[in-house]
C-alpha positions as CSV (number, residue, x, y, z in Angstrom):
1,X,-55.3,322.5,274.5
2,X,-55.1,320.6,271.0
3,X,-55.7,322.1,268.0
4,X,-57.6,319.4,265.5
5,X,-57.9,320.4,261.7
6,X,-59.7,318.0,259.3
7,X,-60.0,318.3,255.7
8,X,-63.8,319.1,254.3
9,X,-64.8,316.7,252.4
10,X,-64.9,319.1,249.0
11,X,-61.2,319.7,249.5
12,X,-60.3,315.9,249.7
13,X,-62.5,315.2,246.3
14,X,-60.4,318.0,244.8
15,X,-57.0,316.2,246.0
16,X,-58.4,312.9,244.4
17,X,-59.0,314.5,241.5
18,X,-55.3,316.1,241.3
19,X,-53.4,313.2,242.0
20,X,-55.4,311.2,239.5
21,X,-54.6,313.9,236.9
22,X,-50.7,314.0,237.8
23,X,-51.0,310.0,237.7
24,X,-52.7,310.1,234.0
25,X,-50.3,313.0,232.4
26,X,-47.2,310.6,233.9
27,X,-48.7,307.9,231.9
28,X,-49.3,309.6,229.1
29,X,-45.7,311.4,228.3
30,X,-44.1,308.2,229.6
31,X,-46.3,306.1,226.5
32,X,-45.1,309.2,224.1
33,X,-41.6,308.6,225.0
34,X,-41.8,304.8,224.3
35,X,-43.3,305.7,221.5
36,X,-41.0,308.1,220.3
37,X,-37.9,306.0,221.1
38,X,-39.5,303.6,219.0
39,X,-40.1,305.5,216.3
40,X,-36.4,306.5,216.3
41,X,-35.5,302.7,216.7
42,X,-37.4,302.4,213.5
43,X,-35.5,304.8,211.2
44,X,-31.9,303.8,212.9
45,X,-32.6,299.6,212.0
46,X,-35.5,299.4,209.6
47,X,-34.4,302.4,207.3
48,X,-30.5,303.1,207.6
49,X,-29.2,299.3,209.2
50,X,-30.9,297.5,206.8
51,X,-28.2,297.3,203.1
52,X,-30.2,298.3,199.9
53,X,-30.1,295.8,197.1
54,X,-27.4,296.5,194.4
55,X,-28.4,298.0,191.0
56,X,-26.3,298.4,188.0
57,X,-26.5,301.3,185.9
58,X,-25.1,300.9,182.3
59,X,-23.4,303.6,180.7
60,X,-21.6,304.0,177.1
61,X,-18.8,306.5,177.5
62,X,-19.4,309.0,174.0
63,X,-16.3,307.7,171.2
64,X,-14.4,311.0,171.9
65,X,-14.0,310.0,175.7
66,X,-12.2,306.5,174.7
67,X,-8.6,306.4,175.4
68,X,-6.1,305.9,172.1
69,X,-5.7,302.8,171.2
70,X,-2.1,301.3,171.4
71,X,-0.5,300.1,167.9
72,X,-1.4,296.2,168.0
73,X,1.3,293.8,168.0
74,X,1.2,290.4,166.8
75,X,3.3,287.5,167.4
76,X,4.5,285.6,164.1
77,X,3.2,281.7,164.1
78,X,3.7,279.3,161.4
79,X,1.2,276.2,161.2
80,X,2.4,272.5,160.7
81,X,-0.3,272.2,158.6
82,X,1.2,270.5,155.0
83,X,-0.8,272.1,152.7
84,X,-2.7,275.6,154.3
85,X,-4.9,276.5,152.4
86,X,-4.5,279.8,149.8
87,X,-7.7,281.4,150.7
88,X,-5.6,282.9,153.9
89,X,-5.0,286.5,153.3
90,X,-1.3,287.0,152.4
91,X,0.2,287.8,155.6
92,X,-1.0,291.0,157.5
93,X,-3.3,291.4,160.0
94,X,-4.3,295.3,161.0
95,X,-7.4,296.7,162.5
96,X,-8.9,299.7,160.7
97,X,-12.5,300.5,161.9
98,X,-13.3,302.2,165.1
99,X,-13.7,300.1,168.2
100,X,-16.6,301.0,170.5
101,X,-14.9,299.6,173.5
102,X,-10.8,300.0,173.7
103,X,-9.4,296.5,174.8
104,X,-5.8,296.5,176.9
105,X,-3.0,294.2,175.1
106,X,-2.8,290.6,177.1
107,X,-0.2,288.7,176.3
108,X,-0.2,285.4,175.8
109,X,2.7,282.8,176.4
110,X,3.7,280.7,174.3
111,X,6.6,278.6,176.2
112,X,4.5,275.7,176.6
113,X,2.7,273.4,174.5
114,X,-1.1,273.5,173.4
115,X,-3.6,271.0,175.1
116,X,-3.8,269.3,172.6
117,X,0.1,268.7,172.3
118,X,0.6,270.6,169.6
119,X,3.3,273.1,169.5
120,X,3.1,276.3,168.5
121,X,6.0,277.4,166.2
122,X,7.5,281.2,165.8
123,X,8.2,282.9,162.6
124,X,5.7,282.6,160.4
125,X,4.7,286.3,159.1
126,X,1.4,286.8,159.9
127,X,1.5,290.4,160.5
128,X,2.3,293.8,159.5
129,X,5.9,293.2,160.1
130,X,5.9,291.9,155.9
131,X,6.3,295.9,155.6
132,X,4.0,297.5,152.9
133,X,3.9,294.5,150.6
134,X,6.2,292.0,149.0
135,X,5.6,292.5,145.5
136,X,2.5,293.3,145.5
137,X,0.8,290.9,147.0
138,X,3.8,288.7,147.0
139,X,6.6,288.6,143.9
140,X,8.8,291.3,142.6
141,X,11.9,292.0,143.7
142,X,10.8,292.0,147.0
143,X,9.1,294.5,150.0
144,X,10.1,296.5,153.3
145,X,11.6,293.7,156.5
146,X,9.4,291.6,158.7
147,X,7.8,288.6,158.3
148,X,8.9,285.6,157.3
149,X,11.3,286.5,153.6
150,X,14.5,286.2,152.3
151,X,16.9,288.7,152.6
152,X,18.5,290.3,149.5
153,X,21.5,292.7,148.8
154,X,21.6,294.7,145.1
155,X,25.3,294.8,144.0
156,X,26.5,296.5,140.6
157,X,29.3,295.0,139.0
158,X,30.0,298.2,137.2
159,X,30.9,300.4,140.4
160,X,33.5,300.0,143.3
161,X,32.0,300.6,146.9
162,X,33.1,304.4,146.9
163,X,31.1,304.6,143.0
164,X,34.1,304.6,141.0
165,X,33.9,302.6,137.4
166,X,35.0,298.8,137.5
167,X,35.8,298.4,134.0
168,X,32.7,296.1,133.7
169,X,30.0,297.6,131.4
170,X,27.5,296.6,129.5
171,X,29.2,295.5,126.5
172,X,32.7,293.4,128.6
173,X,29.7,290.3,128.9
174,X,32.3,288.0,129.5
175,X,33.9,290.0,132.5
176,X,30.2,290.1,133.9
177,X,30.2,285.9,133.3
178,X,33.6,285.7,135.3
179,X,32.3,287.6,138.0
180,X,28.8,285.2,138.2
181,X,30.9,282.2,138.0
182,X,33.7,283.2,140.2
183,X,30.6,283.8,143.0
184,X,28.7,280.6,142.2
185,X,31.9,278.5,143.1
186,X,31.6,279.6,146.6
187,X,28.3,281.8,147.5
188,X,30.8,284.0,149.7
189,X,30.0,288.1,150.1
190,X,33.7,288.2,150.1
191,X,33.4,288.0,146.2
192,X,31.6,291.0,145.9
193,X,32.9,293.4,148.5
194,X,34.6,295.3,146.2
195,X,31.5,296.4,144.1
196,X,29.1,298.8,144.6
197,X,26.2,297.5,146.9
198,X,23.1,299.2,147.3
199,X,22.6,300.3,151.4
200,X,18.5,299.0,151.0
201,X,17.8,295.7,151.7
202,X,14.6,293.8,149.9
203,X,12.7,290.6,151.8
204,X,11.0,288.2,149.0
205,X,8.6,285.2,150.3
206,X,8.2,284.3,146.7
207,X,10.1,284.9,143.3
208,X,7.7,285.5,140.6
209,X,8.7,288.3,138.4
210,X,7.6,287.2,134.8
211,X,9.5,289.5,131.6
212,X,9.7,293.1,132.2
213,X,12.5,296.1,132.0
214,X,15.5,295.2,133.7
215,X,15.2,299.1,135.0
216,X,12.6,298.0,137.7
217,X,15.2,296.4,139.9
218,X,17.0,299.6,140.3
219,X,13.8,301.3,141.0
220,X,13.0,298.8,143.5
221,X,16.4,298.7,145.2
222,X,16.0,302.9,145.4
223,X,19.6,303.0,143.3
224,X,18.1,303.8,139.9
225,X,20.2,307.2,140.6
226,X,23.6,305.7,141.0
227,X,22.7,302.3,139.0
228,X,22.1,301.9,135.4
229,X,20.0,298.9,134.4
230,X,22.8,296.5,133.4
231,X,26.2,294.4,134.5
232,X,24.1,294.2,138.5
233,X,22.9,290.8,140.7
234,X,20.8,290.7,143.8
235,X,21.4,287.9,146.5
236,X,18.8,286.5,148.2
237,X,19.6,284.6,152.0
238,X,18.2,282.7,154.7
239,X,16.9,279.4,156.2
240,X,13.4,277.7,155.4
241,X,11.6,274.8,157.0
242,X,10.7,271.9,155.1
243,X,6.7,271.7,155.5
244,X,6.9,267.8,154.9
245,X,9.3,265.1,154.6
246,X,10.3,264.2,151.0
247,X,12.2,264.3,147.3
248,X,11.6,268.1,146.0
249,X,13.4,269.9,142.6
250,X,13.2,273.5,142.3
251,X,11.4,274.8,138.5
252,X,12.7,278.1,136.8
253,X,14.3,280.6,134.8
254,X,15.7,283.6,134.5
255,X,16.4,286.7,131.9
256,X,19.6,286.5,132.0
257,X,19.8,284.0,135.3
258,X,18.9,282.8,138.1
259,X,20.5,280.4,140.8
260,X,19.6,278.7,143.2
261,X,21.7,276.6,146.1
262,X,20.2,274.6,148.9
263,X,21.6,273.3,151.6
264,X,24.9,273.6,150.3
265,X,24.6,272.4,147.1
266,X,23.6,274.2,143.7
267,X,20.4,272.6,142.6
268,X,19.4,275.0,139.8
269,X,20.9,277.6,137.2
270,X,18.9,278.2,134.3
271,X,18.8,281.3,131.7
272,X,20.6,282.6,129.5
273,X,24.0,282.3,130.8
274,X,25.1,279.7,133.1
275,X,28.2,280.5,135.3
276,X,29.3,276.9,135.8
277,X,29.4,276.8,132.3
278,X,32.0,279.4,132.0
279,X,35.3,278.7,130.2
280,X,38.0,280.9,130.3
281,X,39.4,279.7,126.3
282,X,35.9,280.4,125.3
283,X,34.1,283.1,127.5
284,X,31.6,283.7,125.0
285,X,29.7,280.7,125.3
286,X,28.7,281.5,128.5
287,X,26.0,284.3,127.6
288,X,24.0,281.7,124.9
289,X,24.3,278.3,126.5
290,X,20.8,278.1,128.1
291,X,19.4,280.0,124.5
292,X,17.8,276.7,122.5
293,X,17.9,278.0,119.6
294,X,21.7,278.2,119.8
295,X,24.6,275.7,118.7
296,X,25.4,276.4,122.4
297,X,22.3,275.6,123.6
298,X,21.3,272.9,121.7
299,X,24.7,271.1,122.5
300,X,24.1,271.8,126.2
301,X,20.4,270.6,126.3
302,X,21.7,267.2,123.8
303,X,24.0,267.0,127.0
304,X,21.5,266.6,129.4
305,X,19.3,264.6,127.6
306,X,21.6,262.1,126.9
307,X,23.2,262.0,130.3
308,X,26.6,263.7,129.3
309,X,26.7,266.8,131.2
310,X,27.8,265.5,134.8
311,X,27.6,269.6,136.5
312,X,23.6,269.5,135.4
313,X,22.8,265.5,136.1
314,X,18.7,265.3,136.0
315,X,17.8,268.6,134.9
316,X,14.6,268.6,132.6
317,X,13.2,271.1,130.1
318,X,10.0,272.1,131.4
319,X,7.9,274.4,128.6
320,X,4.5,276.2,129.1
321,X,1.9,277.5,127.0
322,X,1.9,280.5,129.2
323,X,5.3,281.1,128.8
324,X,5.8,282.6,125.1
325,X,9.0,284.0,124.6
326,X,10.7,282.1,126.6
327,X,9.6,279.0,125.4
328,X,11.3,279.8,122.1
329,X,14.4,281.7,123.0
330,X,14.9,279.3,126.5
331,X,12.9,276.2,126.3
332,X,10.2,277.0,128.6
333,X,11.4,276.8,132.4
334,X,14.3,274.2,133.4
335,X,13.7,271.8,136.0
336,X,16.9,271.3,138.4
337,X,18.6,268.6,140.5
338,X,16.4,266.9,143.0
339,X,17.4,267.0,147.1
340,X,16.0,264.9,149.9
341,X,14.4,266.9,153.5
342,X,12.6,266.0,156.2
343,X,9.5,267.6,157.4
344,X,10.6,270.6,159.8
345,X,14.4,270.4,158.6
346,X,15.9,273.6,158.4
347,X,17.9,274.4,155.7
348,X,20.0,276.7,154.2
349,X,19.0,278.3,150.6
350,X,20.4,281.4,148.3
351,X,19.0,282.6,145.6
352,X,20.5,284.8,142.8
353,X,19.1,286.8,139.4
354,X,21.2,288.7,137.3
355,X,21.2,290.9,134.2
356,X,23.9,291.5,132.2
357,X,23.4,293.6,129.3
358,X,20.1,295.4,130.2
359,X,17.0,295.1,128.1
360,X,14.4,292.7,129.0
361,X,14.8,290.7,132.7
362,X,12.9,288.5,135.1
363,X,12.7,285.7,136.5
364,X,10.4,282.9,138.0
365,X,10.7,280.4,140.4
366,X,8.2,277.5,141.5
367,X,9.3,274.0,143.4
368,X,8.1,270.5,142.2
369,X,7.5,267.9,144.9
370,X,8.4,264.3,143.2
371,X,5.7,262.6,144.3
372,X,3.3,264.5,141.8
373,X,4.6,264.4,138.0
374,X,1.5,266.4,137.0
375,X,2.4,270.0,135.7
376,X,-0.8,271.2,137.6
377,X,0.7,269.9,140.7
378,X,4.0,272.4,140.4
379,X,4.1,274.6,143.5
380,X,5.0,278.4,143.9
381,X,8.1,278.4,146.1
382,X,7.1,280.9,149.4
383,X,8.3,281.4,152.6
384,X,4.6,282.5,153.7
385,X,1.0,282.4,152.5
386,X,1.7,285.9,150.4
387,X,0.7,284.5,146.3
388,X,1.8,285.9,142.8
389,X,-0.9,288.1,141.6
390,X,-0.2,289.0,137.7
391,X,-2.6,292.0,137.5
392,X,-1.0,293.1,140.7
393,X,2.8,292.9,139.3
394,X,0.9,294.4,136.2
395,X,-0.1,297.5,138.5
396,X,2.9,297.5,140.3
397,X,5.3,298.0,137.0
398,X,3.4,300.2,135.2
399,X,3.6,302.4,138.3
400,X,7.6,302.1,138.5
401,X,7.9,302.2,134.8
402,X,9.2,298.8,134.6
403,X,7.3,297.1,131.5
404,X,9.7,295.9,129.0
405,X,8.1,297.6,125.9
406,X,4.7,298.9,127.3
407,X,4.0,294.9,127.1
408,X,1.1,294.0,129.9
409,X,1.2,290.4,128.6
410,X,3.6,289.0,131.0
411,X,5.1,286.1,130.7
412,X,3.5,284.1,134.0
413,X,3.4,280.4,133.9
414,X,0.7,278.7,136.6
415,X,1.5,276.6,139.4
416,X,-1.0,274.7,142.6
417,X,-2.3,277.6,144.1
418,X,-2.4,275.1,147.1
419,X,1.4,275.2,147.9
420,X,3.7,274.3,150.8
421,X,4.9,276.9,152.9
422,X,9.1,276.8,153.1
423,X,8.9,279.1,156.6
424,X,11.8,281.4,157.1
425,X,13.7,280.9,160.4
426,X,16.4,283.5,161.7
């Protein structure tokens, strides 16, 4: 016999209602979990995926934090131009205030021409190579290496190398005068190896030291221990550029003498004595024959004005107002023999000054281009843009004692303070 069971009909309403509710919560977590996963999809793209904008954020690092600043270097240019101007500061360039930023050193090179074709020379000095100053401001005896100068060597006639007396001394003048014109026929060191010569070099661009005590080039040559003031010469060598092609003479003097040869050739002596004018019957003469108001003098200037004297052919008396005592005791400033270059030649020049017996010394020396006859026009001969500043030389003596006499009033005649730069060139 079968057994039949069937369901009431309040237990199938309850099994309705059970599956519906297992059918609603499946829903349900299944729409959290979508909705959950999407939230998480959300944050991974949207908020992380997605790359932020950039923002820059100055900062200004405190001036103790900067790192030390390396010693500049410069490179040393000369310009083409033919007549720079003087308002250039004299040669050194050198940073002295404090940098907020700290730049590297780039350097530049200078192989190849500039766009615009123009080259680009080397050795002008245009930085603080020149050393602590050439003469103040340019002048004097001359300043510490660099740049672009002359080199010059101090020798004293009255010492051997090893500072043993010569013989020579201030009062044997004419042994002095043998010496100078023994050198002058040749120019060679070989002449004066055997004297005393002081281990310090000098480097002039220009040569502009108007009357003062013949002590100060001693002083400057840092020999004034060993060296008295008297029976010494200082040589002066190197190569300049001709800034433009023409017919130059060289304008000067010198207390006792100063030389000066050029490519070869000497094209001035002027002063008090003149070594090509030494005779060996009458050594004397040597030591007046520049001095006008001389028999010797006036016979050598009556030379040269009437076109006697072959050695000094076209040399010129040159006075000025400015130049006192020398006007009287030397006729002003001589004007030498003229010479020929082209613009960017490079030529050979020495230049000497000598005292003999001590006393009063100096000397000056400017260049005259021939084109211009003017007087104005008369050019400071310098080998960069470094310029003659009298008050400055004033300073500069009174501080090494070197004022002949306590006299301020130098003897300092003018010249174109727009002058040609003869560039030194190793």
């Amino acid at each position: 016999m079968a057994l039949h069971i069937q369901m009431s009909e309040e237990a199938e309403e309850q099994l309705r209602k059970d599956a519906f509710r297992s059918k609603f919560t499946s829903l349900a977590a299944m729409a959290a979990l979508i909705l959950f996963g999407g939230a998480i999809l959300y944050f991974t793209v949207v908020l992380i995926a997605i790359e932020q904008e950039a923002e820059f954020i100055g900062y200004t690092p405190p001036a103790e934090d900067l790192p030390a600043r390396a010693v500049p270097t410069t490179q040393q240019l000369s310009s083409k131009a033919a007549t720079p101007s003087n308002t250039v500061s004299p040669s050194v360039i050198v940073a002295t205030g404090a940098a907020p930023v700290a730049m590297a050193q780039v350097d530049v090179p200078m192989d190849d021409a500039t766009d615009d074709g123009m080259s680009i020379d080397i050795g002008m000095g245009l930085d603080a190579g020149l050393g602590d100053s050439l003469g103040e401001e340019g002048g004097g005896m001359g300043g510490a290496a660099g740049g672009s100068a002359l080199e010059g060597t101090f020798y004293d006639l009255k010492l051997t190398k090893g500072k043993a007396p010569t013989g020579i001394t201030a009062q044997t003048k004419d042994k002095i005068h043998k010496v100078l014109h023994d050198f002058t026929k040749t120019w060679s060191a070989s002449t004066l190896a055997k004297y005393y010569q002081s281990p310090t070099k000098l480097y002039a661009s220009n040569f502009y030291l108007p009357q003062c005590a013949a002590s100060y080039a001693p002083t400057a040559y840092q020999c004034a221990d060993v060296c008295k003031p008297s029976a010494w010469l200082a040589v002066y060598r190197g190569k300049v550029k001709a800034p433009k092609k023409g017919t130059f003479r060289f304008v000067g003097t010198g207390d006792d003498l100063i030389c000066v040869r050029f490519k070869g050739k000497m094209v001035l002596e002027a002063g008090w004595c003149l070594p090509s004018m030494y005779d060996d019957k009458a050594p004397g003469k040597c030591g007046t024959i520049g001095a006008v108001n001389t028999p010797n003098g006036q016979e050598y200037w009556a030379n040269i004005k009437s076109g006697k004297d072959k050695i000094h052919k076209g040399y010129e008396q040159m006075p000025f107002k400015e130049t006192k005592d020398w006007n009287t005791s030397l006729g002003g400033l001589t004007a030498g023999a003229t010479f020929d270059v082209k613009e960017g030649e490079v030529c050979p020049i020495e230049i000497l000054v000598s005292e003999v017996p001590g006393g009063a010394f100096g000397f000056v020396l400017l260049i005259q281009d021939m084109e211009k006859k003017s007087q104005k026009d008369i050019e400071i001969f310098r080998t960069n843009f470094s310029m003659p500043d009298v008050p400055e030389l004033v300073k500069m003596l009174k501080k090494d004692k070197g004022l002949w006499q306590g006299n301020a009033d130098l003897q300092a005649p003018p010249f174109n303070q727009d002058s040609h730069i003869w560039v030194a060139v190793p």
